[in-house]
MARLUM-585408 format. One record per residue (C-alpha): residue in one letter; x, y, z; residue number from 1; chain. Coordinates in nm, 3 decimals, decimal comma. Layout:
// MARLUM-585408
<r><r>A</r><x>X</x><y>Y</y><z>Z</z><k>NUM</k><c>A</c></r>
...
// end
This chain:
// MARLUM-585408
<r><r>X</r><x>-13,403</x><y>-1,545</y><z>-6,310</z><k>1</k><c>A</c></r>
<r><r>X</r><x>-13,689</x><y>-1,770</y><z>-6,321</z><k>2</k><c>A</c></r>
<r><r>X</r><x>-13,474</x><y>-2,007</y><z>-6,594</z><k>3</k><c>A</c></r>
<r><r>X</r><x>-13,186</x><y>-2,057</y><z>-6,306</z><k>4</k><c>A</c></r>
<r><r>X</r><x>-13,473</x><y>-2,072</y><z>-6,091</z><k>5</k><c>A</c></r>
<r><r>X</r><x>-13,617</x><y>-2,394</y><z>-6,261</z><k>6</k><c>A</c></r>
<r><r>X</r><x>-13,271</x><y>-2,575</y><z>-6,356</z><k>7</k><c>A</c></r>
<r><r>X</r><x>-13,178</x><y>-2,550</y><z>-5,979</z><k>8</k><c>A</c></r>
<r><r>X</r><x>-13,459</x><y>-2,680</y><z>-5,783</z><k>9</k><c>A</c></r>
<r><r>X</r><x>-13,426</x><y>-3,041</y><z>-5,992</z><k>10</k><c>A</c></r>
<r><r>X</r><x>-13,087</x><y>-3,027</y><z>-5,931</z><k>11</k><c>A</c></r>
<r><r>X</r><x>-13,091</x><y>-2,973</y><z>-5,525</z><k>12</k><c>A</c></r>
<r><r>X</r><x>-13,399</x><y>-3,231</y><z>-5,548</z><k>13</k><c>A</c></r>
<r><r>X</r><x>-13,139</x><y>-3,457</y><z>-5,677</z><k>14</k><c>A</c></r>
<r><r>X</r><x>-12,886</x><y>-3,379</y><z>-5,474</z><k>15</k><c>A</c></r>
<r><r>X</r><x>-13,100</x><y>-3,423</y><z>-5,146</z><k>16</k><c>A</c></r>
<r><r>X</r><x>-13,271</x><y>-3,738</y><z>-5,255</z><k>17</k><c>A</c></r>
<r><r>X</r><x>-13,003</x><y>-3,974</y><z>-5,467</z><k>18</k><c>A</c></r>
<r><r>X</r><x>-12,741</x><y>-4,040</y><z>-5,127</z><k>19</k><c>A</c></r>
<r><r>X</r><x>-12,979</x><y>-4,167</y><z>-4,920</z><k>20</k><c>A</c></r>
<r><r>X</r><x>-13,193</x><y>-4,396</y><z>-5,201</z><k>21</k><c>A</c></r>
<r><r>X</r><x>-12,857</x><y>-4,486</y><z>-5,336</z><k>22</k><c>A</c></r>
<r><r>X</r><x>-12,734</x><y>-4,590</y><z>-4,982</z><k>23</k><c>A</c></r>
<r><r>X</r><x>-13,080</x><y>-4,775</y><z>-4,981</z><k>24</k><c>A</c></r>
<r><r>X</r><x>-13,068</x><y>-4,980</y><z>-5,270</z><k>25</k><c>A</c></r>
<r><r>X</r><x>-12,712</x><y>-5,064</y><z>-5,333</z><k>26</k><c>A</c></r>
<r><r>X</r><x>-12,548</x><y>-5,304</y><z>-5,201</z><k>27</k><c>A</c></r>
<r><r>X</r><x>-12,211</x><y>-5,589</y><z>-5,231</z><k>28</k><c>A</c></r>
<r><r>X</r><x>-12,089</x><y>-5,869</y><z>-5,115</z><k>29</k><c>A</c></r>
<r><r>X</r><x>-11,770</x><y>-6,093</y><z>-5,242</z><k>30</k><c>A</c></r>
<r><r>X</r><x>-11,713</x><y>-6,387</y><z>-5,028</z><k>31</k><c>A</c></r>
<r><r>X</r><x>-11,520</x><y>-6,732</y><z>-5,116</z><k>32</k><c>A</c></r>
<r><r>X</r><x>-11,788</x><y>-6,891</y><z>-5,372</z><k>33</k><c>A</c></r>
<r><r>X</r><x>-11,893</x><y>-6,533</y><z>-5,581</z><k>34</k><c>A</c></r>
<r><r>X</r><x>-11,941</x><y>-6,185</y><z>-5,574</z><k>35</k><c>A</c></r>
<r><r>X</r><x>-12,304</x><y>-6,037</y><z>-5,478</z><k>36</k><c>A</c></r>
<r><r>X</r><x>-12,401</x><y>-5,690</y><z>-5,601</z><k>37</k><c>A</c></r>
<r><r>X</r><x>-12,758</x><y>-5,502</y><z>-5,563</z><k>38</k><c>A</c></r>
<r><r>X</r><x>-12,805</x><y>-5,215</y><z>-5,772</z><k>39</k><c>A</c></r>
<r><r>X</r><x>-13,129</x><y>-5,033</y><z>-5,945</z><k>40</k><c>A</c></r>
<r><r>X</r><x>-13,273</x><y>-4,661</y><z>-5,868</z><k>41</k><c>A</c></r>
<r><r>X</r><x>-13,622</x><y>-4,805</y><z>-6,019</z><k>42</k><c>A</c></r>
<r><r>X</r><x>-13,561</x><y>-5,120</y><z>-6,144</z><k>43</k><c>A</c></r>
<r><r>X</r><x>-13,357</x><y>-5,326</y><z>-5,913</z><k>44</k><c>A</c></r>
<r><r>X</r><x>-13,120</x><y>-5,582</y><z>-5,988</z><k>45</k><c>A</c></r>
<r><r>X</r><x>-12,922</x><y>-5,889</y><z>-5,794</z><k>46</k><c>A</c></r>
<r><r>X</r><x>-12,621</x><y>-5,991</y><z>-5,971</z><k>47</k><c>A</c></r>
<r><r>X</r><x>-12,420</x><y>-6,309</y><z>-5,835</z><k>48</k><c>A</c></r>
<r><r>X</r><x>-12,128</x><y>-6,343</y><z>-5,982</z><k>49</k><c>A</c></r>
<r><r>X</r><x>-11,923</x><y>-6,695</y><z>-5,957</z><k>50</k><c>A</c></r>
<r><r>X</r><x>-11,561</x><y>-6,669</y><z>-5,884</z><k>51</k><c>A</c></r>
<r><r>X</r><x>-11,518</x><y>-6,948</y><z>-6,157</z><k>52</k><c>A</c></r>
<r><r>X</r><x>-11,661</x><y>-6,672</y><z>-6,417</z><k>53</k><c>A</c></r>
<r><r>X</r><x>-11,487</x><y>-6,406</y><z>-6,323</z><k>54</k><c>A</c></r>
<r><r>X</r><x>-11,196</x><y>-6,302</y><z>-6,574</z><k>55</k><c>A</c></r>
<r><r>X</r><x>-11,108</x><y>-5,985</y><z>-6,510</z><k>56</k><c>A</c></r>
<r><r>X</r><x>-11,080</x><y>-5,743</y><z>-6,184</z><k>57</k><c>A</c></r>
<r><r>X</r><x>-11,023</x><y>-5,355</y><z>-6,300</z><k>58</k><c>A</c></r>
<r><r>X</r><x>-10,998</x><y>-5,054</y><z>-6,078</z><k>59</k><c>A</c></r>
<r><r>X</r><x>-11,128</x><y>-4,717</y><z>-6,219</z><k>60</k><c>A</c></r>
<r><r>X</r><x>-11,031</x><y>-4,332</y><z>-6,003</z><k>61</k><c>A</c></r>
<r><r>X</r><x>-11,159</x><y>-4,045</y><z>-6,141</z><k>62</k><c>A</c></r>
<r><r>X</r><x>-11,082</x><y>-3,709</y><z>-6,098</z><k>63</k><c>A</c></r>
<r><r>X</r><x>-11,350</x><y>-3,664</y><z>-5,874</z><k>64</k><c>A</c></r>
<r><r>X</r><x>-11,319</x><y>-4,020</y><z>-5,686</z><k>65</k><c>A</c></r>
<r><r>X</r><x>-10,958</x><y>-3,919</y><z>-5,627</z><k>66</k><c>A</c></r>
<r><r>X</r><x>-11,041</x><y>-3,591</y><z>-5,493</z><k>67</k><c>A</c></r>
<r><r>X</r><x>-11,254</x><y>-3,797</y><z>-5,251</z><k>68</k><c>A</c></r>
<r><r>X</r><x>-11,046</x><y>-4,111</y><z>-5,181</z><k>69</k><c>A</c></r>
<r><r>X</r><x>-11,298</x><y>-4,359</y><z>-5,369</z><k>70</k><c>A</c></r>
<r><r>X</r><x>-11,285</x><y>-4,595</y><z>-5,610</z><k>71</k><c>A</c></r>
<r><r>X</r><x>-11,501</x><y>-4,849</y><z>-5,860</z><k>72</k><c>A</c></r>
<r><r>X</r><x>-11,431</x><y>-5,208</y><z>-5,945</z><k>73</k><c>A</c></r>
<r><r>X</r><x>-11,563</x><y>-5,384</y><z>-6,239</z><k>74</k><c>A</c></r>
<r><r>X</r><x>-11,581</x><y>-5,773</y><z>-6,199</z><k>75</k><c>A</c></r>
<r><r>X</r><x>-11,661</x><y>-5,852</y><z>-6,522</z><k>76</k><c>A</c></r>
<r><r>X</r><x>-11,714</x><y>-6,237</y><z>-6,690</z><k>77</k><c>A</c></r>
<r><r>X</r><x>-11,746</x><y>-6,367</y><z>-7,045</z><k>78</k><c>A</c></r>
<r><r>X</r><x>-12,099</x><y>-6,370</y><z>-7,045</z><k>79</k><c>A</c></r>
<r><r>X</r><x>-12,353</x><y>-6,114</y><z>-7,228</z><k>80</k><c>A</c></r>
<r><r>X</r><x>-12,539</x><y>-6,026</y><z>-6,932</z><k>81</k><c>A</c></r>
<r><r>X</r><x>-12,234</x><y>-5,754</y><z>-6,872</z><k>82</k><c>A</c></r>
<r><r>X</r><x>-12,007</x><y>-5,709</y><z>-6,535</z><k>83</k><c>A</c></r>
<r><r>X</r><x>-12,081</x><y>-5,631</y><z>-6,168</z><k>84</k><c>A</c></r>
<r><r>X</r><x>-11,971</x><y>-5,292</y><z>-6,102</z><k>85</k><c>A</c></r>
<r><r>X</r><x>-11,885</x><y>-5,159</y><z>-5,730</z><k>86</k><c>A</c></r>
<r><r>X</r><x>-11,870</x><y>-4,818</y><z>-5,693</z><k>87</k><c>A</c></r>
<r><r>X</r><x>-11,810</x><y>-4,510</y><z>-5,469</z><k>88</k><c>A</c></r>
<r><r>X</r><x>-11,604</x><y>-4,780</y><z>-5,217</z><k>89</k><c>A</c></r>
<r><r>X</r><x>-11,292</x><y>-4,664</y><z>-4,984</z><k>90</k><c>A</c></r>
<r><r>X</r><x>-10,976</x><y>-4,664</y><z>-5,222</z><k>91</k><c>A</c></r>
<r><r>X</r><x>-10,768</x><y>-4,892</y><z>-4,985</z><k>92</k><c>A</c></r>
<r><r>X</r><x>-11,097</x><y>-5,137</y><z>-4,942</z><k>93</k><c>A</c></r>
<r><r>X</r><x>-11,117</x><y>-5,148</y><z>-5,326</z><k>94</k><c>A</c></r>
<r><r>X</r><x>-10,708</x><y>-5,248</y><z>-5,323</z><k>95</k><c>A</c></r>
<r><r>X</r><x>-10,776</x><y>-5,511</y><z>-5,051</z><k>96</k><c>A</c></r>
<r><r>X</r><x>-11,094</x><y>-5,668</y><z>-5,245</z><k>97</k><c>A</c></r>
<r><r>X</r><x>-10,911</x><y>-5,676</y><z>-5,630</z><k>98</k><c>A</c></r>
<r><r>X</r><x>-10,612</x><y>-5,853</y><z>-5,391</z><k>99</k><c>A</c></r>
<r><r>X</r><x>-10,855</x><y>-6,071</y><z>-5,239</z><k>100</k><c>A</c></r>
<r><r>X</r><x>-11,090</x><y>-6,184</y><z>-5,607</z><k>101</k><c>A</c></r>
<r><r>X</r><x>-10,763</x><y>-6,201</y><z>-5,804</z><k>102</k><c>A</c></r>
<r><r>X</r><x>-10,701</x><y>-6,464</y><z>-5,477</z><k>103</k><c>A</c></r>
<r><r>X</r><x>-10,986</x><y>-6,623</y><z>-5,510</z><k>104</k><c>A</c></r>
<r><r>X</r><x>-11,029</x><y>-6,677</y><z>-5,883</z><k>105</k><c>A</c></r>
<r><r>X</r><x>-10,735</x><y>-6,820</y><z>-5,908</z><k>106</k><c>A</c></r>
<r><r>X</r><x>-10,782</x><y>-7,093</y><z>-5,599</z><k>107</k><c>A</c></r>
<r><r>X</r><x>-11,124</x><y>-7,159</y><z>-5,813</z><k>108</k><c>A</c></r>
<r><r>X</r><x>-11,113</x><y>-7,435</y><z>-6,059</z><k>109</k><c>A</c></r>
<r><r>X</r><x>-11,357</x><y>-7,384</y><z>-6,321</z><k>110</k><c>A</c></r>
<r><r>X</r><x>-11,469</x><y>-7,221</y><z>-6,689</z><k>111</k><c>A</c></r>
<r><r>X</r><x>-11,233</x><y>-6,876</y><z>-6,625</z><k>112</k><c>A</c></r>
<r><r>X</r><x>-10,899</x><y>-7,016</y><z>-6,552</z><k>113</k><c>A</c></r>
// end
């Protein structure tokens, strides 16, 4: 008893803290010149992302973001630094914004077309 005892009370900790930080720390943004994104639980990071980097837009849906109607995009760009990733956003919002980047990176002239 006292094992299940001491998994469970880290796990409802969890559970009752990480929505609410999570809502607090992370954030996006893509607008006509890049794509913002605020992540971090300890550690936070700002990412800006020019559209002229960008060269590819993927969609991910779990099993448990499909469940839920959610997605994740992944802006990601040929540098090392890695890609942007959005996630836990409205499936139809996340269809609208890959419409609206792949848009957008293509009206942008620069190192990604």
């Amino acid at each position: 008893m006292w094992a299940t005892l001491i998994s469970l009370v880290p796990g409802l900790l969890y559970m009752a803290v990480m929505p609410a930080w999570r809502y607090r720390v992370h954030r996006w943004e893509a607008t006509d010149e890049a794509v913002y994104a605020a992540s971090g639980w300890l550690w936070q990071q700002w990412r800006v992302v020019p559209l002229s980097r960008v060269q590819t837009v993927d969609t991910l849906r779990g099993p448990i973001q499909q469940m839920f109607g959610l997605s994740g995009i992944t802006v990601t760009t040929a540098s090392a630094a890695g890609a942007v990733k959005i996630k836990g956003i409205d499936h139809k919002l996340a269809g609208d914004l890959v419409e609206y980047l792949a848009k957008c990176t293509q009206a942008v002239p620069g190192d990604a077309t």
